[in-house]
C-alpha positions as a printed NumPy array, in Angstrom:
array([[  9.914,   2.857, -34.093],
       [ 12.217,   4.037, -31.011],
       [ 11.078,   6.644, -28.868],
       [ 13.754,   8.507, -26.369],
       [ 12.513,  10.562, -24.003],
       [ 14.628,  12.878, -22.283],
       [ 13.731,  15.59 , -19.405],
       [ 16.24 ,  17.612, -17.395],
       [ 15.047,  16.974, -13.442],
       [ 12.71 ,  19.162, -12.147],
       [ 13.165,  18.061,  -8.822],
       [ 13.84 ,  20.914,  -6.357],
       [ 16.803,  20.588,  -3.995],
       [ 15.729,  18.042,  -0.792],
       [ 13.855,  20.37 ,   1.917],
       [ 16.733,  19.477,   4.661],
       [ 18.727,  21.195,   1.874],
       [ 17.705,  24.324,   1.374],
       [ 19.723,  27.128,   2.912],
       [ 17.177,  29.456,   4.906],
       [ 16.053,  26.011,   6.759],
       [ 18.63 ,  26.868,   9.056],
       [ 17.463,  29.956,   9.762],
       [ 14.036,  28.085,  11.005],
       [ 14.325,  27.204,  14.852],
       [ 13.897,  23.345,  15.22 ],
       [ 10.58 ,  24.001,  16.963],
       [  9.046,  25.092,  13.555],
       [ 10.03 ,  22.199,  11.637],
       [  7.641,  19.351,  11.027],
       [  7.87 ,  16.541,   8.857],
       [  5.318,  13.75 ,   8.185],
       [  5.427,   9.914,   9.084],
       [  4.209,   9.809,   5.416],
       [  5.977,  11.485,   2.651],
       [  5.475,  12.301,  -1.416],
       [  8.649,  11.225,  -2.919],
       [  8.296,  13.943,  -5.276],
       [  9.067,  17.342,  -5.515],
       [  6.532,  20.534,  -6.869],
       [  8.709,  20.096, -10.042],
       [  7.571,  16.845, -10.786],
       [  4.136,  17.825, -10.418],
       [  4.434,  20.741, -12.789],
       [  5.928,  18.602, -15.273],
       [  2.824,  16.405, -15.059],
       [  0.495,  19.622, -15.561],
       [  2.791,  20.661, -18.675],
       [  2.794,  17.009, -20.338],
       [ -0.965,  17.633, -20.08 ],
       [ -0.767,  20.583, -22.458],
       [  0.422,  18.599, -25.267],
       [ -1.934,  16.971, -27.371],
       [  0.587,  15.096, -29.285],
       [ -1.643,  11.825, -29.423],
       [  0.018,  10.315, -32.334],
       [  2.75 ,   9.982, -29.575],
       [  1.284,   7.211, -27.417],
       [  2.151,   4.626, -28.937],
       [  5.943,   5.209, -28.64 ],
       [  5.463,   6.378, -25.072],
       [  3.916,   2.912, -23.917],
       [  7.107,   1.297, -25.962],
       [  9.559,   2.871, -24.319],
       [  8.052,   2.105, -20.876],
       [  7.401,  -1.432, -21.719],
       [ 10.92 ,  -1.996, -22.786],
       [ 12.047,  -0.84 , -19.563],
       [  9.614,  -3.308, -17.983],
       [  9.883,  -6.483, -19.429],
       [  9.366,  -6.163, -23.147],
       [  5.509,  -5.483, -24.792],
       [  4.996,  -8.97 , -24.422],
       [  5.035,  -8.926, -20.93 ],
       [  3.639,  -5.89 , -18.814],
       [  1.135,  -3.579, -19.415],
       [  1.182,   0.293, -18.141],
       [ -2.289,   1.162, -15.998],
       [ -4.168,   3.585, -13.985],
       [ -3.486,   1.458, -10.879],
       [ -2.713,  -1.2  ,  -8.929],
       [ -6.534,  -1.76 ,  -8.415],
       [ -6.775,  -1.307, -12.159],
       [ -4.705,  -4.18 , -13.083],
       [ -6.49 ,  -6.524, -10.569],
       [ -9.726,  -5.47 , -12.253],
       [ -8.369,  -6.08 , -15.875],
       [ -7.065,  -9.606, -14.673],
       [-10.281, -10.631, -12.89 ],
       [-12.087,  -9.85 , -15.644],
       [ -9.763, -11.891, -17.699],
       [ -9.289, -14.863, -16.321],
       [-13.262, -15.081, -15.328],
       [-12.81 , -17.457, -12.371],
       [-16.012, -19.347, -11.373],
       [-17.85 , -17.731,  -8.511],
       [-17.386, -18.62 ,  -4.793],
       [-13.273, -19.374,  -5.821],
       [-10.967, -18.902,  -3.254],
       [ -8.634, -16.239,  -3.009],
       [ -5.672, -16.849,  -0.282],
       [ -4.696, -13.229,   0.596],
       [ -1.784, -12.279,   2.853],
       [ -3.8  , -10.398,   5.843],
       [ -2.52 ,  -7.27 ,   5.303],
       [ -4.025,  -4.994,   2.006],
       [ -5.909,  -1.927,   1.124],
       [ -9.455,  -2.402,   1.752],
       [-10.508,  -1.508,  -2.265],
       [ -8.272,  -5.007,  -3.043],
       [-10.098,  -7.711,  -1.016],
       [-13.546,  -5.22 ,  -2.209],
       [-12.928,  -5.955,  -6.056],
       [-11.712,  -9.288,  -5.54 ],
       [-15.369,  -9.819,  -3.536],
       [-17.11 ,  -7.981,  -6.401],
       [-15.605, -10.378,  -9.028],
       [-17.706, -13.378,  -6.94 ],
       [-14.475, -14.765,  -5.196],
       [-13.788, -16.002,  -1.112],
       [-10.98 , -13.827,   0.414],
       [ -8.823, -16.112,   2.727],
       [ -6.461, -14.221,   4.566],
       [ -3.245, -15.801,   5.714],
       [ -1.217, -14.734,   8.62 ],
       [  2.201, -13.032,   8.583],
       [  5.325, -13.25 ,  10.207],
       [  5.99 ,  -9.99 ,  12.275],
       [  9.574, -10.223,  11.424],
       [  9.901, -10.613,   7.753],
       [  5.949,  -9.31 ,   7.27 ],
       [  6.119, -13.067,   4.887],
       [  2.908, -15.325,   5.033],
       [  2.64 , -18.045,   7.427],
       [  3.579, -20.776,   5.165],
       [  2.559, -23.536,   7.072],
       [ -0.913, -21.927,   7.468],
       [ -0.708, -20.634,   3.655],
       [ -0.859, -24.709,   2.755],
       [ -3.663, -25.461,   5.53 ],
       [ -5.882, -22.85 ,   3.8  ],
       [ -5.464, -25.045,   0.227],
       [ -8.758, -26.724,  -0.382],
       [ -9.975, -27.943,  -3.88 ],
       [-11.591, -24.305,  -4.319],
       [ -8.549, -22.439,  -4.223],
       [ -8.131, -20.725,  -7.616],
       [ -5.889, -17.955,  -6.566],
       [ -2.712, -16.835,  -4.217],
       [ -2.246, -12.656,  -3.782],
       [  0.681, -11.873,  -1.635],
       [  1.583,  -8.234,  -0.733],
       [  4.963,  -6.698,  -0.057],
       [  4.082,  -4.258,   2.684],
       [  5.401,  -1.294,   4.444],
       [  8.759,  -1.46 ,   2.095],
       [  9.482,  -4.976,   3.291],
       [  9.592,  -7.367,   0.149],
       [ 10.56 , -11.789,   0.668],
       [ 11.398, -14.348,  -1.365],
       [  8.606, -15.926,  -3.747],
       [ 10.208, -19.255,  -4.249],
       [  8.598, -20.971,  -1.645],
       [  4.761, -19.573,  -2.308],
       [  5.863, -20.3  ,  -5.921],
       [  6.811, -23.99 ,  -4.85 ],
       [  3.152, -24.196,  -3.171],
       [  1.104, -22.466,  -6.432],
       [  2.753, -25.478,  -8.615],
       [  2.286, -28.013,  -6.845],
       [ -1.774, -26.877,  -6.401],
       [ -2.054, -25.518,  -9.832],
       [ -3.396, -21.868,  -8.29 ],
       [ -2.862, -18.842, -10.001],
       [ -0.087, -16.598,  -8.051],
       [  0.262, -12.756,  -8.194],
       [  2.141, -10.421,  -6.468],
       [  1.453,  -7.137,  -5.043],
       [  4.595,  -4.73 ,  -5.213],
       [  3.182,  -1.849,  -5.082],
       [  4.997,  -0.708,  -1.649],
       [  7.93 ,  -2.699,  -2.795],
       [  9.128,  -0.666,  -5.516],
       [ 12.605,   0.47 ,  -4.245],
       [ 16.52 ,   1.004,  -5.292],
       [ 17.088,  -2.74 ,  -6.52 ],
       [ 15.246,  -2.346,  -9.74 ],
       [ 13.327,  -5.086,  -8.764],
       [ 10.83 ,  -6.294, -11.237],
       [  8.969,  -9.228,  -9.873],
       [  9.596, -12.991,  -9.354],
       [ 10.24 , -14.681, -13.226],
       [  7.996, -17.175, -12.267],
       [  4.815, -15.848, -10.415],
       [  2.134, -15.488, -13.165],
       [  1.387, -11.522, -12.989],
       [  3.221,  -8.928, -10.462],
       [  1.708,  -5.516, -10.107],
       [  3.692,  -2.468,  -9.306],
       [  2.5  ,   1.286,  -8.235],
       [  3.463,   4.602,  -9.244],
       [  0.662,   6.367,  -6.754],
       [  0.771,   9.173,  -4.567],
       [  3.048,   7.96 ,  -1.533],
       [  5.056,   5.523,  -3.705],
       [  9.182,   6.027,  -4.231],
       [  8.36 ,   6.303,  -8.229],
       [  5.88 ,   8.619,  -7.659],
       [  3.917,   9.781, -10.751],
       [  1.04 ,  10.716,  -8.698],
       [ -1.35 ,   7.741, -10.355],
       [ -0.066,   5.247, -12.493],
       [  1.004,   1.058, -12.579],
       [  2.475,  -1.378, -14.521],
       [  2.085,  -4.943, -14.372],
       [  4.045,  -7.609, -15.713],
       [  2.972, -11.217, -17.207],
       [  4.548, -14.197, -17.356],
       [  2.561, -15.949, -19.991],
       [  2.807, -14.008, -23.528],
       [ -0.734, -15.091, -24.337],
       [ -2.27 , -14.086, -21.11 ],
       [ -0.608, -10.571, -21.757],
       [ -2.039, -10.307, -25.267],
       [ -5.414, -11.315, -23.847],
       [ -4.741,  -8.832, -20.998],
       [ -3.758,  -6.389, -23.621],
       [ -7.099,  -6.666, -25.754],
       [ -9.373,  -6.644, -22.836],
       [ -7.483,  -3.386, -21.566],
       [ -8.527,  -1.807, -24.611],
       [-12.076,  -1.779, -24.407],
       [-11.818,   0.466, -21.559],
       [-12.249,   4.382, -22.071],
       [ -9.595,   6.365, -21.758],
       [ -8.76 ,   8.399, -18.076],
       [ -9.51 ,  12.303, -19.039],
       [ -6.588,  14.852, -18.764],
       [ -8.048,  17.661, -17.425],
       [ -8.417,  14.956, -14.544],
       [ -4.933,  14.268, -14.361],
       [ -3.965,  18.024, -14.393],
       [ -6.09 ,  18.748, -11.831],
       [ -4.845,  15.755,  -9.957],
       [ -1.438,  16.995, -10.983],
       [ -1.926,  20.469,  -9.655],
       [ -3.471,  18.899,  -6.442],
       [  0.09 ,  17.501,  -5.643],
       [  1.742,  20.59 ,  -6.807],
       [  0.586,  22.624,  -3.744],
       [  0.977,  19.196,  -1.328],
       [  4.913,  19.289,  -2.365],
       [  4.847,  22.764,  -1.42 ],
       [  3.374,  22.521,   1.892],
       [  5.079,  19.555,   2.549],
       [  8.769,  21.605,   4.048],
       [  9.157,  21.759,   7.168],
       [  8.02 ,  24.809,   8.17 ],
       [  4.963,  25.075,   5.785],
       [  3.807,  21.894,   7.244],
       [  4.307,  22.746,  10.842],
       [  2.188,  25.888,  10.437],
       [ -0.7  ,  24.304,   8.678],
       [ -0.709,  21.601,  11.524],
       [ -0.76 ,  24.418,  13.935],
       [ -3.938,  25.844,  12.392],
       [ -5.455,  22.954,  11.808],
       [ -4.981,  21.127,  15.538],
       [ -6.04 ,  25.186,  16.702],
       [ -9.565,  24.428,  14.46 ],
       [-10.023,  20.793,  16.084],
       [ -8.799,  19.127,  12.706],
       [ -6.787,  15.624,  12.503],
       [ -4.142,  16.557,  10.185],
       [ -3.15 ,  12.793,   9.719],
       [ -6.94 ,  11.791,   8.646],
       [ -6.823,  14.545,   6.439],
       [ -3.414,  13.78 ,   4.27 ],
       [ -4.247,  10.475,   4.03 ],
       [ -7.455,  11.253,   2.518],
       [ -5.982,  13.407,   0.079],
       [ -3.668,  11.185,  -0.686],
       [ -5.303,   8.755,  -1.701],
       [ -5.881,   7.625,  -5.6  ],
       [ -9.611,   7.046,  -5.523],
       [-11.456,   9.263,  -2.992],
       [-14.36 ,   7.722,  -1.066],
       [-16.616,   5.424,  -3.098],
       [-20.598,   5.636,  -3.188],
       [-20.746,   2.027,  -3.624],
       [-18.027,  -1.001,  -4.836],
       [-19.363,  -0.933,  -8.188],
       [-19.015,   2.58 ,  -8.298],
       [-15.026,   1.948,  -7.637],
       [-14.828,  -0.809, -10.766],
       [-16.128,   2.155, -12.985],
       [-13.708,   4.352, -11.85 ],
       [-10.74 ,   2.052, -11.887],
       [-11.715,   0.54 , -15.393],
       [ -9.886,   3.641, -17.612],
       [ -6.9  ,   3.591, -19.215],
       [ -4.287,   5.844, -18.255],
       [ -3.684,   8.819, -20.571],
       [ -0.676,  10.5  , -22.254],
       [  0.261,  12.684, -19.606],
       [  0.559,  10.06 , -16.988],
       [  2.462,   7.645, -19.381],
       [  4.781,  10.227, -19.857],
       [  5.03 ,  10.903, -16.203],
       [  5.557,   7.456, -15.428],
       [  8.249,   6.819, -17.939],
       [ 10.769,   9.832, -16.583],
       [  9.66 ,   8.464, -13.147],
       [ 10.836,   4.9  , -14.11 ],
       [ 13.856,   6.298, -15.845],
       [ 14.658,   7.837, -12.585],
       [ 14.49 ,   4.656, -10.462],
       [ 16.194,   2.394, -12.423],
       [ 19.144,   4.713, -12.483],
       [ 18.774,   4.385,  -8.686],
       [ 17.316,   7.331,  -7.704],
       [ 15.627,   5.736,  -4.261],
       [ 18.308,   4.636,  -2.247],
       [ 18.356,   7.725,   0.26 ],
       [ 15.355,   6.485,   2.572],
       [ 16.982,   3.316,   2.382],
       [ 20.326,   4.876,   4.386],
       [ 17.796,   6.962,   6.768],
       [ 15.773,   4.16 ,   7.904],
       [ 18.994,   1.876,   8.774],
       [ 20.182,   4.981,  10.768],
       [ 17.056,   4.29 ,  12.615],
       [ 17.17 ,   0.841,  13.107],
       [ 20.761,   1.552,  14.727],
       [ 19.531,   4.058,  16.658],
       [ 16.712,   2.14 ,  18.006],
       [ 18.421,  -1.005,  18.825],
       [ 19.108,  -0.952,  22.564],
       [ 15.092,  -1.404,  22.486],
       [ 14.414,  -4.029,  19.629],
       [ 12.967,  -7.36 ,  21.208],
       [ 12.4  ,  -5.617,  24.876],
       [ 10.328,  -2.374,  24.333],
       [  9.518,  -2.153,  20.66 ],
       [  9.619,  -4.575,  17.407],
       [ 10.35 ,  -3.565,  13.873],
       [  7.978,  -5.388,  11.613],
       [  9.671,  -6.867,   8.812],
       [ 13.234,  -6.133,  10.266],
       [ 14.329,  -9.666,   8.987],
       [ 13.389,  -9.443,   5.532],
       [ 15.008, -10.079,   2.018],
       [ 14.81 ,  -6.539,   1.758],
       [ 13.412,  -3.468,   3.327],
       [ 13.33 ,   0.041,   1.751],
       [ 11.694,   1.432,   4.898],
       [  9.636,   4.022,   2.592],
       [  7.284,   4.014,   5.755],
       [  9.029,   3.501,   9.355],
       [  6.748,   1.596,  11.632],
       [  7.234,   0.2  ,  15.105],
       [  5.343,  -1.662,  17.581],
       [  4.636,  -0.549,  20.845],
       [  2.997,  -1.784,  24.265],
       [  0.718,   1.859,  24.479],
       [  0.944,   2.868,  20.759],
       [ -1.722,   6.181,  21.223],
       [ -0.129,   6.99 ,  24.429],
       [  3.352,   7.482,  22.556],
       [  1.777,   9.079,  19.523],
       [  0.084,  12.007,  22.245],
       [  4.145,  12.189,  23.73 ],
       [  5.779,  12.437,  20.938],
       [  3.781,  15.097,  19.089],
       [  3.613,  17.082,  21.744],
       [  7.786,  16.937,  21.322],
       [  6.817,  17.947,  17.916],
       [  7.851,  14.819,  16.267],
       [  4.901,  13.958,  13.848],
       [  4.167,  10.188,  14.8  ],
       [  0.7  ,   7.983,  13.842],
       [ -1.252,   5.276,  14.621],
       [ -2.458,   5.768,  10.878],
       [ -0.861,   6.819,   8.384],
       [ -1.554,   4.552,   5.684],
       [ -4.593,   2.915,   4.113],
       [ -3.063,  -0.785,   5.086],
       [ -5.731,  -2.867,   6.993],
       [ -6.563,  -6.133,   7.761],
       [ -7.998,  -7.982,   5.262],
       [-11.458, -10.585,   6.849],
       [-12.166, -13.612,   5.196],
       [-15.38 , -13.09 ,   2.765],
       [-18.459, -14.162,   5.132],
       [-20.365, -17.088,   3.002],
       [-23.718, -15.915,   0.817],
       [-26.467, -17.852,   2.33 ],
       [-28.351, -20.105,   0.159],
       [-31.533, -19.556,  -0.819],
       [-33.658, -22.074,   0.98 ],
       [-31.378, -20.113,   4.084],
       [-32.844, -16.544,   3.037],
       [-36.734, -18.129,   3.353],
       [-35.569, -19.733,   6.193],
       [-34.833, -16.294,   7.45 ],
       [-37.74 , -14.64 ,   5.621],
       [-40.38 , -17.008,   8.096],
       [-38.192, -16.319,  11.086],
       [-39.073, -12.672,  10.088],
       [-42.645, -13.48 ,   9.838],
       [-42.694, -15.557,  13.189],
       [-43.598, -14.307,  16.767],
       [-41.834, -11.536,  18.146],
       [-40.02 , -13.765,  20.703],
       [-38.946, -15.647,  17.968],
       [-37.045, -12.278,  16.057],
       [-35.17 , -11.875,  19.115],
       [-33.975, -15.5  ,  19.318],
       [-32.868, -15.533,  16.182],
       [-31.425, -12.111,  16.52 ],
       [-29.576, -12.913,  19.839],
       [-28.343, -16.257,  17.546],
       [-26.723, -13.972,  14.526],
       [-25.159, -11.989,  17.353],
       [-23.646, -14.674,  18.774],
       [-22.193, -16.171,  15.163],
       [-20.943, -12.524,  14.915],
       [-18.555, -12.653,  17.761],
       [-17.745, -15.797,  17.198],
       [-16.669, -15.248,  13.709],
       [-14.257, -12.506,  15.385],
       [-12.974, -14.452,  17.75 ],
       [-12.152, -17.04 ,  14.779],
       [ -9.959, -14.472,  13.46 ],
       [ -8.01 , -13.663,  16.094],
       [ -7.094, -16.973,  16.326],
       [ -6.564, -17.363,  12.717],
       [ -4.253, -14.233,  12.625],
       [ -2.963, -13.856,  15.81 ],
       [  0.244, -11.717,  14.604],
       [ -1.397,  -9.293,  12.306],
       [ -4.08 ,  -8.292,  14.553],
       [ -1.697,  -7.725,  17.368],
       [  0.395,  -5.893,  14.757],
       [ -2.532,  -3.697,  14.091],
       [ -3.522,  -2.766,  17.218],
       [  0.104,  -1.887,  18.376],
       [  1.559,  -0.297,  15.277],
       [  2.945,   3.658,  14.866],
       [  4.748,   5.033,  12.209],
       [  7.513,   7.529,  12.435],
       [  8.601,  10.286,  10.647],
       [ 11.852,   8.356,   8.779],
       [ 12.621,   9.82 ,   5.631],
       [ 15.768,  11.069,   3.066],
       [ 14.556,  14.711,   4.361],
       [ 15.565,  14.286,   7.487],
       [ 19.013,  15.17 ,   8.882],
       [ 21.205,  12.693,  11.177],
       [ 20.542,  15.288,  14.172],
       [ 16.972,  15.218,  13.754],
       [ 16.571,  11.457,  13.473],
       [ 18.881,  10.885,  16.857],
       [ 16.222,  13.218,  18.554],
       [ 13.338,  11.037,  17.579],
       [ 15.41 ,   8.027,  18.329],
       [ 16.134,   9.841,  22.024],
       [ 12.272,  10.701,  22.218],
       [ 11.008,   6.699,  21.249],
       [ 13.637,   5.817,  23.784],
       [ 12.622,   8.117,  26.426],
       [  9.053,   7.291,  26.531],
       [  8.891,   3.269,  25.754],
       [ 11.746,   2.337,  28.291],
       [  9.596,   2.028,  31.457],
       [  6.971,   0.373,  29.291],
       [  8.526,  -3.306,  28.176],
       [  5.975,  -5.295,  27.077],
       [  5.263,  -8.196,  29.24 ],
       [  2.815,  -9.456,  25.861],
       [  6.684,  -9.553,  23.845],
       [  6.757, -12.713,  25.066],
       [  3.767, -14.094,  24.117],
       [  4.691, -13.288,  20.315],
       [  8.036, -14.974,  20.231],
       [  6.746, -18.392,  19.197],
       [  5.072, -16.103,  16.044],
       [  8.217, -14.142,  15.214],
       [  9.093, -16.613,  12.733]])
């Protein structure tokens, strides 16, 4: 059976758009480093898919957005990203204490479920040009028990797979790739020969269905395995997606430019971080009491409402619907590029391809820009995603180790202290181990900002934050750029 779904958009007109905005001085406009790529009318369509109980229907939904996606015999529609990594972990039930080689840059919940599933994160440096792993270090980390390779597209910036691909034969690991901030205008769908490549349709993402993923698998009889295990899980609740639904409704509202410079107003009058506080609304899971506590609320399966959001979302961005932030970020670049190599870098510049969904840049004094440039009102952050460097999973001591430590315990005072002093000192020596194994990430991290680049931004506006970067980074070259050249590979 064939199931067509057709919706007229809902989608207001862009903010930038709208007719009384230039009634609004400049001074009263604010717009955010991060954006919802979505409009209140999406969101209302979400609440009002929720209203229909038409069950019998679900079937036909998950068809249609499976054909758009690979066939049914090769992707899967989920809750989430962190969903799908669940559902395969469970799957493929890789021995304990396997090794996972992660690119060093994820969400914290994905190196946290990977840990809860028994398994050794090994993070692998990137290039601060293309944001691509270090592949010479990628095939030093290869020991005989590597199981696994997870590479994530970040910040919009997606690379060629063929050579991680090349290294996953040859080894006989498991590869899968995370696209979930790769989903842009070139109706990408994954490398055909990485094993499983997972793509989000969350809050902040272009495809927006406010919750929501698809993955797609290589191997037909890992997908049907995939397929059975994924329906032992309960189903997600709708009132929880209308309310989730209704959530973004009023976000898409506030988010104009003058809505959104008067709550910031309020909220910097009350002492609040504005930033802190979108990003943890934002985000798809909340706070978590305790890991397992996230597997139970991953493990659902996402219900009618969001399958029918995702599938006009889909719709949308295959018929390239996406390619706006795409033009506004390479504005940017060419706005920027007096400075590029001297005063500021643009991670992942040099890759395959860039959407620039998110704009960052790296700076010598990244907080003291930040404090310049809002008070210019130009809405810059040292944090506006949940992105974070991933640490390599500290070893479980043994158990003759724990009574080792047990009679320390029961020893002499002096002896606590010594022994104390010693775990200190294996502390800082562990982080000093990282910096040296990821010497470009954790620089990136500790110079990064992210600008407010997006399709509702006009040419004028972006040339004043351009003139503002500019203004306040030229008498601060970086006498570290150097040091990072022989890294900028």
């Amino acid at each position: 059976m064939s199931f067509k779904l057709t919706v007229t958009s809902d989608l207001p007109s862009p903010p930038v758009r709208l007719t009384t905005l230039g009634m609004i001085p400049e001074r009263f406009r604010q717009y955010c480093a991060l954006q919802i790529h979505a409009g209140p009318g999406d969101a209302f369509f979400g609440m009002r898919a929720c209203l229909s109980w038409q069950e019998t229907k679900r079937q036909e939904v998950e068809e249609a957005i499976v054909n758009l996606w690979g066939g049914a015999n090769h992707s899967i529609p989920l809750l989430s990203v962190r969903s799908g990594l669940h559902l395969l972990l469970q799957t493929l039930s890789l021995p304990r204490g396997s090794e996972v080689l992660i690119s060093a840059l994820n969400i914290p919940d994905i190196p946290a479920i990977l840990e809860l599933h028994g398994l050794v994160c090994i993070p692998v440096d990137l290039s601060i040009n293309t944001l691509h792993v270090d592949m010479q270090q990628l095939r030093s980390a290869v020991t005989s028990r590597s199981r696994m390779i997870f590479i994530a597209h970040v910040y919009g910036a997606r690379n060629d797979m063929t050579e991680i691909v090349r290294i996953a034969r040859e080894h006989g690991l498991f590869l899968v790739e995370d696209c979930a901030e790769a989903l842009d205008s070139s109706q990408y769908q994954g490398h055909p020969d990485v094993d499983v490549s997972l793509f989000s349709f969350g809050p902040i993402k272009y495809a927006t269905a406010f919750q929501g993923a698809i993955m797609k698998v290589k191997e037909e009889e890992l997908c049907r395995r995939l397929r059975k295990q994924h329906a032992r899980w309960s189903g997600q609740r709708t009132v929880s997606y209308f309310f989730r639904c209704l959530k973004f409704f009023i976000l898409t509202c506030l988010q104009r430019p003058f809505p959104l410079w008067l709550i910031i107003f309020i909220l910097r009058l009350l002492g609040v971080d504005h930033q802190r506080l979108f990003v943890g609304l934002v985000r798809s899971f909340g706070r978590h009491v305790s890991p397992h506590h996230l597997l139970r609320k991953v493990a659902r399966r996402p219900c009618l409402a969001l399958l029918r959001s995702m599938l006009v979302r889909m719709e949308r961005h295959l018929n390239g619907g996406n390619q706006d932030n795409r033009t506004c970020g390479m504005k940017m670049v060419k706005l920027l590029q007096p400075l590029v190599g001297s005063n500021i870098l643009l991670p992942g510049l040099d890759a395959s391809s860039h959407s620039f969904w998110i704009f960052p840049i790296l700076v010598k004094n990244p907080r003291s820009l930040v404090t310049k440039l809002q008070a210019d009102g130009i809405d810059a952050s040292t944090g506006s995603t949940q992105i974070t460097l991933v640490k390599r999973t500290r070893r479980r001591r043994t158990k003759g180790e724990e009574e080792e430590a047990r009679s320390r315990r029961r020893g002499e005072e002096e002896v606590e202290k010594g022994a104390r002093r010693r775990e200190g000192g294996e502390e800082e020596e562990e982080e000093e181990e990282e910096e040296e194994r990821l010497p470009c990430v954790k620089w990136m991290m500790e110079h990064i900002i992210f600008l407010p680049v997006s399709r509702y931004e006009s040419h004028e506006r972006l040339k004043r934050i351009a003139s503002r970067v500019m203004e306040h980074v030229r008498p601060e070259a970086m006498a570290t750029m150097s040091d990072l050249r022989p890294w900028r590979r």
